[in-house]
mmCIF file of the N, C-alpha and C atoms, coordinates in Angstrom:
data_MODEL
# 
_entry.id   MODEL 
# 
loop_
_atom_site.group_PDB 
_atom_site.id 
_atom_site.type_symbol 
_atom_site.label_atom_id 
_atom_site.label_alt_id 
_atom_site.label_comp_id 
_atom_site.label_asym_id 
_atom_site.label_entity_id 
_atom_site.label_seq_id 
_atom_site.pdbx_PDB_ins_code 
_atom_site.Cartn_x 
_atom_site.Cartn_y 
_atom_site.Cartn_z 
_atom_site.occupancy 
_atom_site.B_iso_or_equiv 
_atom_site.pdbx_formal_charge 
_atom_site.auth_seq_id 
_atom_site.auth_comp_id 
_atom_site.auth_asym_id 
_atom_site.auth_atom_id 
_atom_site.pdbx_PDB_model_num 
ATOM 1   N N  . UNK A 1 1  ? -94.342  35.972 107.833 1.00 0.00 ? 1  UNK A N  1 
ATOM 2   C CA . UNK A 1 1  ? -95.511  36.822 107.933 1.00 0.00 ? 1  UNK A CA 1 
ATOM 3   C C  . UNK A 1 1  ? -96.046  37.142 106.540 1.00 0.00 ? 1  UNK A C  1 
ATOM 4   N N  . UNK A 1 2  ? -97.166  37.759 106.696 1.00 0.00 ? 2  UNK A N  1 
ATOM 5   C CA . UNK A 1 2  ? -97.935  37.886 105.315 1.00 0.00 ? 2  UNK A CA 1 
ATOM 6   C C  . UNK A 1 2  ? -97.543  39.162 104.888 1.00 0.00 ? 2  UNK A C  1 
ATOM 7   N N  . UNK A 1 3  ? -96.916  39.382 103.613 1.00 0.00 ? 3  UNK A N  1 
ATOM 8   C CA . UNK A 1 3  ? -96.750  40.506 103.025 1.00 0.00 ? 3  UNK A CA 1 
ATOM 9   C C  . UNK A 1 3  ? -97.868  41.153 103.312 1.00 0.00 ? 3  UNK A C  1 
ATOM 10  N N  . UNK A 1 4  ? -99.416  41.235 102.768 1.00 0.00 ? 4  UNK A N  1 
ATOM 11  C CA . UNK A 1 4  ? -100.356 42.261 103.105 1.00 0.00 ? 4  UNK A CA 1 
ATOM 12  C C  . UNK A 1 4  ? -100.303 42.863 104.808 1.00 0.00 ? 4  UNK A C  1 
ATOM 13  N N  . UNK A 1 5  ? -100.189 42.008 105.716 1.00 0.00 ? 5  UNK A N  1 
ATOM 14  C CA . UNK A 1 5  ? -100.136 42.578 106.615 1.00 0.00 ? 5  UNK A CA 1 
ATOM 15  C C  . UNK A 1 5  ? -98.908  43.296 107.146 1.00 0.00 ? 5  UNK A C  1 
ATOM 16  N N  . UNK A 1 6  ? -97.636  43.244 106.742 1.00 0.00 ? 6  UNK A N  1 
ATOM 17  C CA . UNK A 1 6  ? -96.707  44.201 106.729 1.00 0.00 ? 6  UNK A CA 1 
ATOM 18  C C  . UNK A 1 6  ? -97.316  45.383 106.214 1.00 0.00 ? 6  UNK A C  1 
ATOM 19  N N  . UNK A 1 7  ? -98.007  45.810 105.314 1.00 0.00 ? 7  UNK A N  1 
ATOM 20  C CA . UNK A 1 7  ? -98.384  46.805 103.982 1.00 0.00 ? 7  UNK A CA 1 
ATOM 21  C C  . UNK A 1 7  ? -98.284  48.295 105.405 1.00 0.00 ? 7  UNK A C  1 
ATOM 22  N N  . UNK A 1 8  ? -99.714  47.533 105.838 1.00 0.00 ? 8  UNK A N  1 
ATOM 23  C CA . UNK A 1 8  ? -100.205 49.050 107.054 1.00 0.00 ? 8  UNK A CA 1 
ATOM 24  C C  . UNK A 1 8  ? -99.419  49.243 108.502 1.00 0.00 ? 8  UNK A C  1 
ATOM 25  N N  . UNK A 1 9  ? -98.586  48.064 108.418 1.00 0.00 ? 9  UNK A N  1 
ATOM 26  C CA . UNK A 1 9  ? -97.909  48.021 109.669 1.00 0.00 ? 9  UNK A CA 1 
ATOM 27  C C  . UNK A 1 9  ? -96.693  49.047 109.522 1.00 0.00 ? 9  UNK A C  1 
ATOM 28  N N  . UNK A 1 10 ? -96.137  49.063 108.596 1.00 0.00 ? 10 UNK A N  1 
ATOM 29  C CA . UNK A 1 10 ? -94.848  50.311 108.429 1.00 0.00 ? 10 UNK A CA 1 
ATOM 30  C C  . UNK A 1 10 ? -95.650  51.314 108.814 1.00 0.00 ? 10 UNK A C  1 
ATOM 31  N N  . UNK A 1 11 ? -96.773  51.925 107.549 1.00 0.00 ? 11 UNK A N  1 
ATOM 32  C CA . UNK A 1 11 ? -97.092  53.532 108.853 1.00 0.00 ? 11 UNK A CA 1 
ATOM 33  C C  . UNK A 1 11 ? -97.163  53.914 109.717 1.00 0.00 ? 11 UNK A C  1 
ATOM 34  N N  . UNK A 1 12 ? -98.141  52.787 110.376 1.00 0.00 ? 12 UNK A N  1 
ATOM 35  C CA . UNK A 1 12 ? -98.803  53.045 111.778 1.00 0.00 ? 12 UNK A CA 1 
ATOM 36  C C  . UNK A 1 12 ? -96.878  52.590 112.692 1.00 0.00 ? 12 UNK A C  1 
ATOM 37  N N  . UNK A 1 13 ? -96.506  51.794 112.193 1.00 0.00 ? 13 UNK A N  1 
ATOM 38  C CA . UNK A 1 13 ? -95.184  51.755 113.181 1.00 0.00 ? 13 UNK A CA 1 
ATOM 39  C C  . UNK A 1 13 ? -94.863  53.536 113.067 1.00 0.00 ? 13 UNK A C  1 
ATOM 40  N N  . UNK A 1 14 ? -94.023  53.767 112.049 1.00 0.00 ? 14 UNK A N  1 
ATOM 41  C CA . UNK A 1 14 ? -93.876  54.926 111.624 1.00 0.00 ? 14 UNK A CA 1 
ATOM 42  C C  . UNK A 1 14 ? -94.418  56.496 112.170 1.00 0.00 ? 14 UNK A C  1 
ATOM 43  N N  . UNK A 1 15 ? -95.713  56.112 112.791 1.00 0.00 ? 15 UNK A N  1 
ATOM 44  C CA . UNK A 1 15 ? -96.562  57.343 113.156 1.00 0.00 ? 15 UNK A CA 1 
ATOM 45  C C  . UNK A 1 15 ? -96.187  57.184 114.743 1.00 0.00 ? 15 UNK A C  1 
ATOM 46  N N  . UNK A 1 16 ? -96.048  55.659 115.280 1.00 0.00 ? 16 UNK A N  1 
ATOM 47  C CA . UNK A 1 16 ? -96.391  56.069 116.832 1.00 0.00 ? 16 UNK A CA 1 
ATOM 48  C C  . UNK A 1 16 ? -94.634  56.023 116.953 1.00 0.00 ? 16 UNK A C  1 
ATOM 49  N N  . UNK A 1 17 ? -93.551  56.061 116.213 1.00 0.00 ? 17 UNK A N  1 
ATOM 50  C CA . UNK A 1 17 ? -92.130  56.340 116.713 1.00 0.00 ? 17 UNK A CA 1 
ATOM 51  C C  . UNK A 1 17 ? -92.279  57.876 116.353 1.00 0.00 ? 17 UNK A C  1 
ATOM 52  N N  . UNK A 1 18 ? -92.891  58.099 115.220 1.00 0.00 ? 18 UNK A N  1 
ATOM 53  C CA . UNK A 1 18 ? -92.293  59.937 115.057 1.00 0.00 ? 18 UNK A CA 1 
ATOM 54  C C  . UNK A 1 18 ? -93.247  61.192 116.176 1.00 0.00 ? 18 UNK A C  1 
ATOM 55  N N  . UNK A 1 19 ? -94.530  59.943 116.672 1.00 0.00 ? 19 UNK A N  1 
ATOM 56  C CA . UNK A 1 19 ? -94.989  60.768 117.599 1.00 0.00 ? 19 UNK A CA 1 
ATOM 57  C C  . UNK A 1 19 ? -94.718  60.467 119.159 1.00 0.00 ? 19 UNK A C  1 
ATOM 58  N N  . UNK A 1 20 ? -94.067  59.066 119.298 1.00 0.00 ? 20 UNK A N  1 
ATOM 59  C CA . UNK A 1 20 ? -92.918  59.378 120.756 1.00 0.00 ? 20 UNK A CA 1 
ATOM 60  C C  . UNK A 1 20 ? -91.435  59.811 120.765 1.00 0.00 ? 20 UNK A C  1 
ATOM 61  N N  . UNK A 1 21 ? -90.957  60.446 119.726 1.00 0.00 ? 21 UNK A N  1 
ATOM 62  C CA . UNK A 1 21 ? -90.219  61.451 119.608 1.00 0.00 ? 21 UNK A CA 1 
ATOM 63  C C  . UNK A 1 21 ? -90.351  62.891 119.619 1.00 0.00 ? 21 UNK A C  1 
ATOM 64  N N  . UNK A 1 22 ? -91.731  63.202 119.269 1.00 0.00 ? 22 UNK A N  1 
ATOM 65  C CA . UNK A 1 22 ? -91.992  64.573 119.534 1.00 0.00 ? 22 UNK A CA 1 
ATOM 66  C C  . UNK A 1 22 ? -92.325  64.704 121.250 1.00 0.00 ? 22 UNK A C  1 
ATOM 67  N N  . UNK A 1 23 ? -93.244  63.675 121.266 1.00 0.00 ? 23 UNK A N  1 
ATOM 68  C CA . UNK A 1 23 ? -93.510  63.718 122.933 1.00 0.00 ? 23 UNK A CA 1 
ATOM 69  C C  . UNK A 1 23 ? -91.843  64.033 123.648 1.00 0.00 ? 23 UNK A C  1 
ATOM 70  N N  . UNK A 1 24 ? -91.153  63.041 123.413 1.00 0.00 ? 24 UNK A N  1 
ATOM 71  C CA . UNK A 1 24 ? -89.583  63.339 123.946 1.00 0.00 ? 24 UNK A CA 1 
ATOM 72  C C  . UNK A 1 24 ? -89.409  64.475 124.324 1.00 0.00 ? 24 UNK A C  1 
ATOM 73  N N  . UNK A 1 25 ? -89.479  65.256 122.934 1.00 0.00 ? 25 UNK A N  1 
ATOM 74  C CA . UNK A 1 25 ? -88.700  66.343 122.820 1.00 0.00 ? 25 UNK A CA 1 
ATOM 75  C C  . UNK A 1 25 ? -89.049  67.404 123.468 1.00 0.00 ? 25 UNK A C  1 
ATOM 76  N N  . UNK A 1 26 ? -90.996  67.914 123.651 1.00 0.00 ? 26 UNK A N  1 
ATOM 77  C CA . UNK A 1 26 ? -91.512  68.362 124.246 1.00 0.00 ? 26 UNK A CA 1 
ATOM 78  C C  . UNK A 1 26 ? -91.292  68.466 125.735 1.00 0.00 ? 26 UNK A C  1 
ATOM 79  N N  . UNK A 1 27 ? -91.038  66.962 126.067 1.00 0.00 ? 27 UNK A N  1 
ATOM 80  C CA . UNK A 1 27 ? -91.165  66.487 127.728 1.00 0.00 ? 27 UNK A CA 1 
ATOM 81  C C  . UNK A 1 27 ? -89.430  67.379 128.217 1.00 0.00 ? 27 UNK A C  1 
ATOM 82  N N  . UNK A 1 28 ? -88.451  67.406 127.210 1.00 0.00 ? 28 UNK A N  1 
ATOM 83  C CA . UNK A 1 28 ? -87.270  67.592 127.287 1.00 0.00 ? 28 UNK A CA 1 
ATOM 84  C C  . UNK A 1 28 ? -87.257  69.397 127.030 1.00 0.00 ? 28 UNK A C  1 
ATOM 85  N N  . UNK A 1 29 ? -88.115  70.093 126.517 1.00 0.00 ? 29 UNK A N  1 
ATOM 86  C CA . UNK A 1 29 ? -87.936  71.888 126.705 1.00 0.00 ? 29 UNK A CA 1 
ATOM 87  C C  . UNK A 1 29 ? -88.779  72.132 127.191 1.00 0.00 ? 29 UNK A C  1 
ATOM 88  N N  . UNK A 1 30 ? -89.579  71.458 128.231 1.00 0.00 ? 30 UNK A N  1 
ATOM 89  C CA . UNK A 1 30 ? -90.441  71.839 129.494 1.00 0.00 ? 30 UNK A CA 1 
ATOM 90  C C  . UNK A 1 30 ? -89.369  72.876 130.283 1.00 0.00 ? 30 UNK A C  1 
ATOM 91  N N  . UNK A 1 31 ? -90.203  73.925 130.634 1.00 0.00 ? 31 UNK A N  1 
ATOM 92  C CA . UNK A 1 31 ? -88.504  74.800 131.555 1.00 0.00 ? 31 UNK A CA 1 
ATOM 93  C C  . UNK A 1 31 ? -88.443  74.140 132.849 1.00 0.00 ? 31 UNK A C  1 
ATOM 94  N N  . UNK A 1 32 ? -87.745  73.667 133.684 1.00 0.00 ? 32 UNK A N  1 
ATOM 95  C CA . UNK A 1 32 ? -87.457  73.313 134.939 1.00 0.00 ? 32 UNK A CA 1 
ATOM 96  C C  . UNK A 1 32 ? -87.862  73.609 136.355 1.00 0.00 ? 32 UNK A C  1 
ATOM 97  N N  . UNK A 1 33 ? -87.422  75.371 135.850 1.00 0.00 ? 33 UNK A N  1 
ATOM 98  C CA . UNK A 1 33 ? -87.230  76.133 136.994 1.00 0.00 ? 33 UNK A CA 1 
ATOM 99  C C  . UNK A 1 33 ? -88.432  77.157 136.939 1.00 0.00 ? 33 UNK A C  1 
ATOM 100 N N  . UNK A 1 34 ? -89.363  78.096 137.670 1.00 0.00 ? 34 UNK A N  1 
ATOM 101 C CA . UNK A 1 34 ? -90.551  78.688 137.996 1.00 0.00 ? 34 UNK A CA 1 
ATOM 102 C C  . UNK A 1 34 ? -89.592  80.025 137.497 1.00 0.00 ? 34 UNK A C  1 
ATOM 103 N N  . UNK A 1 35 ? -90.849  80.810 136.976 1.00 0.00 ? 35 UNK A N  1 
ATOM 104 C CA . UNK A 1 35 ? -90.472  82.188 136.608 1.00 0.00 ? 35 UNK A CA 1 
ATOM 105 C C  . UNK A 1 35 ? -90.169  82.944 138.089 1.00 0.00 ? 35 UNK A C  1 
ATOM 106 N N  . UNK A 1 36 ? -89.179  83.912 138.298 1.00 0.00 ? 36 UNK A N  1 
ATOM 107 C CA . UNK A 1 36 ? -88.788  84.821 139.335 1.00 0.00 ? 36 UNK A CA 1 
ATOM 108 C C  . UNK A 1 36 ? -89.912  85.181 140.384 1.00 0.00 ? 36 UNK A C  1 
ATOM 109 N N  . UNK A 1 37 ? -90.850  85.413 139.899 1.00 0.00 ? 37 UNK A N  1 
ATOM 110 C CA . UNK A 1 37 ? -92.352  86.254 140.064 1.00 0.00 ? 37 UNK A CA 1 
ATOM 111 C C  . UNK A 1 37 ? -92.814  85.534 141.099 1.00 0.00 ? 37 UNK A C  1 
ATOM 112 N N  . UNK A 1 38 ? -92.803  84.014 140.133 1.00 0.00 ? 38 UNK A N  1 
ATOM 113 C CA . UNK A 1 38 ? -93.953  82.967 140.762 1.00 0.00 ? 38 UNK A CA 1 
ATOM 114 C C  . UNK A 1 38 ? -93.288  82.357 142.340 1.00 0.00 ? 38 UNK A C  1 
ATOM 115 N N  . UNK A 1 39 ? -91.970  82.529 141.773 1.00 0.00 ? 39 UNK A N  1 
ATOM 116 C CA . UNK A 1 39 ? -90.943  81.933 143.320 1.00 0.00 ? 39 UNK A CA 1 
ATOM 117 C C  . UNK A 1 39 ? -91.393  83.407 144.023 1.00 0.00 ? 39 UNK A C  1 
ATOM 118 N N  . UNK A 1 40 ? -91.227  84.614 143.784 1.00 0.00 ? 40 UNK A N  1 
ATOM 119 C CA . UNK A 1 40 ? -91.160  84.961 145.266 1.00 0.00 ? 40 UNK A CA 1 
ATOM 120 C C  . UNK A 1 40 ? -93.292  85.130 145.640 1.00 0.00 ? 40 UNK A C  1 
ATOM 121 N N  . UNK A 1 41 ? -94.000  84.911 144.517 1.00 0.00 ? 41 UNK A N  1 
ATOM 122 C CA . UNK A 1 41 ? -95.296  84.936 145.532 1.00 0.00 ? 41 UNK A CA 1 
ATOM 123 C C  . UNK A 1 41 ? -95.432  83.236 146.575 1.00 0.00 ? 41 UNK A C  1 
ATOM 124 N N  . UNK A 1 42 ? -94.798  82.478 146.083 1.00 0.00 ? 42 UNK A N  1 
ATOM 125 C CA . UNK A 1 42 ? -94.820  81.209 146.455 1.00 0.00 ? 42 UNK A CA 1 
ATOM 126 C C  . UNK A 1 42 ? -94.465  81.361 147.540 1.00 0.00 ? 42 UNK A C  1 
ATOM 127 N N  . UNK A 1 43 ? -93.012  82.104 148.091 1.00 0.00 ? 43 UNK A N  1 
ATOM 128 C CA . UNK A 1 43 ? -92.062  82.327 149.212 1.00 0.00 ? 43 UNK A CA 1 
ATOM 129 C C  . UNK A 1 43 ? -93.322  82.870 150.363 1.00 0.00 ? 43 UNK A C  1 
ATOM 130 N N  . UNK A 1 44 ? -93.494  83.928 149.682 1.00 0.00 ? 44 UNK A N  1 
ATOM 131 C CA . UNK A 1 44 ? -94.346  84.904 150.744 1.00 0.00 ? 44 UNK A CA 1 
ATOM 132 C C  . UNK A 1 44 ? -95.960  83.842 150.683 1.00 0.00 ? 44 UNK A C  1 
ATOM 133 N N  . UNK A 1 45 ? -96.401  83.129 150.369 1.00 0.00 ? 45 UNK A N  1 
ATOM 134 C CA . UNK A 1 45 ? -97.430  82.253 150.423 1.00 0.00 ? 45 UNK A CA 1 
ATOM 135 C C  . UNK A 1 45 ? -96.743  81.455 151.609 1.00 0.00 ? 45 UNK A C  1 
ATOM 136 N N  . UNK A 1 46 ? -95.786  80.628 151.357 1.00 0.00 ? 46 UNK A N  1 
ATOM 137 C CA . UNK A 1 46 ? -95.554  79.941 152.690 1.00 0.00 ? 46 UNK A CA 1 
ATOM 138 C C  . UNK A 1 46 ? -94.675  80.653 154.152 1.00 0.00 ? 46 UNK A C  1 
ATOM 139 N N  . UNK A 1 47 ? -94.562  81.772 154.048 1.00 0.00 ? 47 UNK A N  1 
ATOM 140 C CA . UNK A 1 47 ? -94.564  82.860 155.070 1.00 0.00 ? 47 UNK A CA 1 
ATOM 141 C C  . UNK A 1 47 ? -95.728  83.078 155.894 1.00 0.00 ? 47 UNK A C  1 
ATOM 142 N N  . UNK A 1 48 ? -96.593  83.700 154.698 1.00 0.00 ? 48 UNK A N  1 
ATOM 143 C CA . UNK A 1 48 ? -98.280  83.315 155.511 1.00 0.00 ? 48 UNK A CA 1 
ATOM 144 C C  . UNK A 1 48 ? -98.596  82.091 155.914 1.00 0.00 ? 48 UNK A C  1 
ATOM 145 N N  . UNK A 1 49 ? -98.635  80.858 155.374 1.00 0.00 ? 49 UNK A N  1 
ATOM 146 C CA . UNK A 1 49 ? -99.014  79.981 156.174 1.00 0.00 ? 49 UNK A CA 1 
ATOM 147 C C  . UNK A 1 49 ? -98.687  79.267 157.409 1.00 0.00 ? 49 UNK A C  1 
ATOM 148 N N  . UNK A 1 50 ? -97.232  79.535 157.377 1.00 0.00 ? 50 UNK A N  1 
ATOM 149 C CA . UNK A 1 50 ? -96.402  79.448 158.533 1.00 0.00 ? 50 UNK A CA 1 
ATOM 150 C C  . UNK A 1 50 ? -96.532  80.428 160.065 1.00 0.00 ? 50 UNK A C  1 
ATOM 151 N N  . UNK A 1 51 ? -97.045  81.962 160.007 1.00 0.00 ? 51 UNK A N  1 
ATOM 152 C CA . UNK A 1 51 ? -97.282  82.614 160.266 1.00 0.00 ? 51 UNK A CA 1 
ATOM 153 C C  . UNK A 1 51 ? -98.672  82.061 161.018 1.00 0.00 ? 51 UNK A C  1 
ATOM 154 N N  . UNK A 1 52 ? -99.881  81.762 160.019 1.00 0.00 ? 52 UNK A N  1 
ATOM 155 C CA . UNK A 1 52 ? -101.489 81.492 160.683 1.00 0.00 ? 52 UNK A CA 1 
ATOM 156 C C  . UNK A 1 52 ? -101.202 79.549 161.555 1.00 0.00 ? 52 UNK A C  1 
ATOM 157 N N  . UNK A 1 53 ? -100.021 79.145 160.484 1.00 0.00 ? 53 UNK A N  1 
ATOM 158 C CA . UNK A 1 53 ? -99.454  77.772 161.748 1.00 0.00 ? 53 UNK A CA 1 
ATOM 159 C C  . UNK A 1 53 ? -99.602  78.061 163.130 1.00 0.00 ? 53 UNK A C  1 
ATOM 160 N N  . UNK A 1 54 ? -98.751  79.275 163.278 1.00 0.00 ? 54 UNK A N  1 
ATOM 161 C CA . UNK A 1 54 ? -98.465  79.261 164.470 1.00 0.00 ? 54 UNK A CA 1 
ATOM 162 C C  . UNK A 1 54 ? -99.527  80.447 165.280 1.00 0.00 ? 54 UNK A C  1 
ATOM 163 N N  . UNK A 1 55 ? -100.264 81.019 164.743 1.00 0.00 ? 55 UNK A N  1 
ATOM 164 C CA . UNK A 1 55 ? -101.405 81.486 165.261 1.00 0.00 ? 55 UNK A CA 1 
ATOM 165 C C  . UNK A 1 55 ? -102.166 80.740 166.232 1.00 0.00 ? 55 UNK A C  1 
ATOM 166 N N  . UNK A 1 56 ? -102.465 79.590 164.708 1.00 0.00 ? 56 UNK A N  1 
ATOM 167 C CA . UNK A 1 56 ? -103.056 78.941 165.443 1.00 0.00 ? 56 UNK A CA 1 
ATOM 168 C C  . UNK A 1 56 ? -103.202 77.761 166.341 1.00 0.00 ? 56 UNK A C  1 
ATOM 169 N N  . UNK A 1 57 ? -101.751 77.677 166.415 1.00 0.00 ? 57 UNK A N  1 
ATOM 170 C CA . UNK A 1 57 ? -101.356 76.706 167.840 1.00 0.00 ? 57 UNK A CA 1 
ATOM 171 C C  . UNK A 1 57 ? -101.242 77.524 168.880 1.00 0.00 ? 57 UNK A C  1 
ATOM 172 N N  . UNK A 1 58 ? -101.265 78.493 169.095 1.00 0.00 ? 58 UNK A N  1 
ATOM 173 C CA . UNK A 1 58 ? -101.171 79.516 170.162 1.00 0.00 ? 58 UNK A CA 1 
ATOM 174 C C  . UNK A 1 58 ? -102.521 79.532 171.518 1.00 0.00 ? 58 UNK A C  1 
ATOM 175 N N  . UNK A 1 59 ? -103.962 79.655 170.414 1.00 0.00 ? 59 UNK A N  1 
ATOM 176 C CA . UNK A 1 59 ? -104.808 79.508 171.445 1.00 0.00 ? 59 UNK A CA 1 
ATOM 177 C C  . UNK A 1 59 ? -105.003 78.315 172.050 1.00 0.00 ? 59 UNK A C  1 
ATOM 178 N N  . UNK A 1 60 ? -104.913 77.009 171.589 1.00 0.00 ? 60 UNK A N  1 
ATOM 179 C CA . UNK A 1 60 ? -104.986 75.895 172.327 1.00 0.00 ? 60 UNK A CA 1 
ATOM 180 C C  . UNK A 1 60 ? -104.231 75.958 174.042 1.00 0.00 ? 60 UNK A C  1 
ATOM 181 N N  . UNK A 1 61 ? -103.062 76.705 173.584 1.00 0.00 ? 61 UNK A N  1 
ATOM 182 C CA . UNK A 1 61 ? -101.992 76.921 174.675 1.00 0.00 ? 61 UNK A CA 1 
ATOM 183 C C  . UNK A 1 61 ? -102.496 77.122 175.768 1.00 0.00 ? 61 UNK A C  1 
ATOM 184 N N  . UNK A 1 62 ? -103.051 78.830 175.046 1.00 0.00 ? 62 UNK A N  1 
ATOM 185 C CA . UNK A 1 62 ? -103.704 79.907 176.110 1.00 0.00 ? 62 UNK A CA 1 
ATOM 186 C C  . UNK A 1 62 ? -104.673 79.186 176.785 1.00 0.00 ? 62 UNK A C  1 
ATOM 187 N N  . UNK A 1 63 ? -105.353 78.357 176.007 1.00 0.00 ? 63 UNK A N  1 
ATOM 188 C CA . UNK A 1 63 ? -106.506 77.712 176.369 1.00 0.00 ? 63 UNK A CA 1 
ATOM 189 C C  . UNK A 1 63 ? -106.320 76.982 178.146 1.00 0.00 ? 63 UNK A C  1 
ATOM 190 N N  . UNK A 1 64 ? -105.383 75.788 177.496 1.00 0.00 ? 64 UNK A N  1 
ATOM 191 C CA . UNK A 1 64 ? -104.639 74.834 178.401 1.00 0.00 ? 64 UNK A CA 1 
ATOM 192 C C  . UNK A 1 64 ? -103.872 75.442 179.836 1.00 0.00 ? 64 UNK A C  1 
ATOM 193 N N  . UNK A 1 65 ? -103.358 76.690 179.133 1.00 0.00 ? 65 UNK A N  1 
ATOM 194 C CA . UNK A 1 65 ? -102.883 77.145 180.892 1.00 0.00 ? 65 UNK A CA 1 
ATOM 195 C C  . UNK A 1 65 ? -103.945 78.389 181.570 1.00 0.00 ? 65 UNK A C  1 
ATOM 196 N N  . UNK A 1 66 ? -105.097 78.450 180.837 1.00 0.00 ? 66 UNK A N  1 
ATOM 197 C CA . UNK A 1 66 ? -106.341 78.926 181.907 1.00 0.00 ? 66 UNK A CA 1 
ATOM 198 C C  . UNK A 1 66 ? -106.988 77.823 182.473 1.00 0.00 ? 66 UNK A C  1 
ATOM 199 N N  . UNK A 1 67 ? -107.115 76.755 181.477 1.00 0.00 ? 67 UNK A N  1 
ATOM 200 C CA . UNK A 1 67 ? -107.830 75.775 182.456 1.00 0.00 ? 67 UNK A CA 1 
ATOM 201 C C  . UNK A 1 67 ? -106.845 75.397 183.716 1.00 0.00 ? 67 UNK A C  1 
ATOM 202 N N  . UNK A 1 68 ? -105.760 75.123 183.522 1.00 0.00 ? 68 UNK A N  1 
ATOM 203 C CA . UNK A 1 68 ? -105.216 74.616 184.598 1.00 0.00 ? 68 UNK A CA 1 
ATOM 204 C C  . UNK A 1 68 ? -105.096 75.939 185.751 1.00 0.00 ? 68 UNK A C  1 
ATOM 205 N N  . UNK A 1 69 ? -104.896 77.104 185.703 1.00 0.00 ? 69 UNK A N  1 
ATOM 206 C CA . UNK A 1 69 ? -105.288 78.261 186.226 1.00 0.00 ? 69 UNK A CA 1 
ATOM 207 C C  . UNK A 1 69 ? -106.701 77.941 187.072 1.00 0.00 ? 69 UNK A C  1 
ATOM 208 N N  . UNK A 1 70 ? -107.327 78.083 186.064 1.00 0.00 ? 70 UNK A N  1 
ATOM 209 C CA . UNK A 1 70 ? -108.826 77.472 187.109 1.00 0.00 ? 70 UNK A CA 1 
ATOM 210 C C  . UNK A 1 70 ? -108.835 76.212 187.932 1.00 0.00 ? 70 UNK A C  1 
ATOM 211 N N  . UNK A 1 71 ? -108.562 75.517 187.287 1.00 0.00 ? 71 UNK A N  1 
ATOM 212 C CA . UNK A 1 71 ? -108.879 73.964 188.064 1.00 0.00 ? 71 UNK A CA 1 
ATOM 213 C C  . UNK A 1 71 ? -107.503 74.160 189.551 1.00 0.00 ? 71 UNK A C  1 
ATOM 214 N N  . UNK A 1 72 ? -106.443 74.982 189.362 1.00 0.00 ? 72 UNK A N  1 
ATOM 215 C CA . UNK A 1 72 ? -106.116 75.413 190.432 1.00 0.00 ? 72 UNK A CA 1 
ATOM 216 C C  . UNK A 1 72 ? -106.867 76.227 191.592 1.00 0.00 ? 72 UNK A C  1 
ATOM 217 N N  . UNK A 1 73 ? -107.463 76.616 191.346 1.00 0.00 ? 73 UNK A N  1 
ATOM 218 C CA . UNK A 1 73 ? -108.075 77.602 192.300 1.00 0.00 ? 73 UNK A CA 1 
ATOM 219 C C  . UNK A 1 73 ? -109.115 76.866 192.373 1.00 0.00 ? 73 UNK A C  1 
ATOM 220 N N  . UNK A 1 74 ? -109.851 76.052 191.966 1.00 0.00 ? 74 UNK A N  1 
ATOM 221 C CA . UNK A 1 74 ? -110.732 75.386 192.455 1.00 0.00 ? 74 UNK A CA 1 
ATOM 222 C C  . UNK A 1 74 ? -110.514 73.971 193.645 1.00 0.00 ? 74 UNK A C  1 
ATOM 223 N N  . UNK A 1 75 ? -109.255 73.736 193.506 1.00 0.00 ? 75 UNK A N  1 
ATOM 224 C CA . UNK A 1 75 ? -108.377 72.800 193.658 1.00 0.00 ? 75 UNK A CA 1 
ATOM 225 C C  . UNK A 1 75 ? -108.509 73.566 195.565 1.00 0.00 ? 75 UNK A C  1 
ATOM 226 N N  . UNK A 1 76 ? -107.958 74.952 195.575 1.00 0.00 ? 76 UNK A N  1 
ATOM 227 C CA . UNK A 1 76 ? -107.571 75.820 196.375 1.00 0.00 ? 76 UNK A CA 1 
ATOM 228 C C  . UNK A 1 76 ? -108.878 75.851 197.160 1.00 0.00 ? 76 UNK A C  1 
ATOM 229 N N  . UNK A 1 77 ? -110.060 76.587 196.857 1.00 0.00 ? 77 UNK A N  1 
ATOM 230 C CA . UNK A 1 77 ? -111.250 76.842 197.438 1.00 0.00 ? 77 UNK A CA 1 
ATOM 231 C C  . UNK A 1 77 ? -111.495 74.938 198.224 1.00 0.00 ? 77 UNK A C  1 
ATOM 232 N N  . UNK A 1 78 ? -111.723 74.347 197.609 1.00 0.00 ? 78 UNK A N  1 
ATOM 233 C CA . UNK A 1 78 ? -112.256 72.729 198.014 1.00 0.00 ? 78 UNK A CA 1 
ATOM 234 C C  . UNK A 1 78 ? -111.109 72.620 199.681 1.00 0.00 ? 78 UNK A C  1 
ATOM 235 N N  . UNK A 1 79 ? -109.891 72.915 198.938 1.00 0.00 ? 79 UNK A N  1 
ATOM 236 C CA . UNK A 1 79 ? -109.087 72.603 200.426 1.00 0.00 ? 79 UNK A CA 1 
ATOM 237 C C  . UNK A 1 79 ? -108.957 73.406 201.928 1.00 0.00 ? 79 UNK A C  1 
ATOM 238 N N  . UNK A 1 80 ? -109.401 75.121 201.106 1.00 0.00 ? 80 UNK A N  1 
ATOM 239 C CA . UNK A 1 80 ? -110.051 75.802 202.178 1.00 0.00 ? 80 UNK A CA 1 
ATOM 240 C C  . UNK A 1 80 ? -111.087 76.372 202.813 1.00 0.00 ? 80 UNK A C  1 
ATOM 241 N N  . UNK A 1 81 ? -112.068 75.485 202.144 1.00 0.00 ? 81 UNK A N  1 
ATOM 242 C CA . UNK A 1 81 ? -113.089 75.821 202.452 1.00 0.00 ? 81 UNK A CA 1 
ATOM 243 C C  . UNK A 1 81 ? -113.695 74.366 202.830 1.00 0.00 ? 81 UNK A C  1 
# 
């Protein structure tokens, strides 16, 4: 290889190892675990949503056993009448 082009190649080597070592190191004292706080609003966040889950599978229900309620009694009138 050509000496001149070694010349700029050491820095720039040089710059992108000492700056994927900082990245490393950074990526490595990221904290892990959620502050106390944030876990229990999180907890009680999926309390509520679990909660309006089942809300709202509820009226479909209600829904489903009035219709069949009705379509009984209509069922009823047709056969005695």
């Amino acid at each position: 290889m050509d000496p001149a082009f070694l010349g700029p190649l050491v820095p720039i080597t040089a710059i992108i190892a000492f700056a994927a070592v900082k990245i490393a190191k950074l990526k490595t004292a990221a904290p892990t675990s959620l502050p106390a706080d944030v876990s229990a609003r999180l907890e009680t966040l999926e309390q509520r949503v679990d909660g309006l889950q089942q809300e709202w599978s509820e009226p479909p229900e209600c829904l489903d056993f009035t219709e069949r309620l009705l379509s009984q009694a209509r069922d009823e009138r047709r056969i005695g009448g």
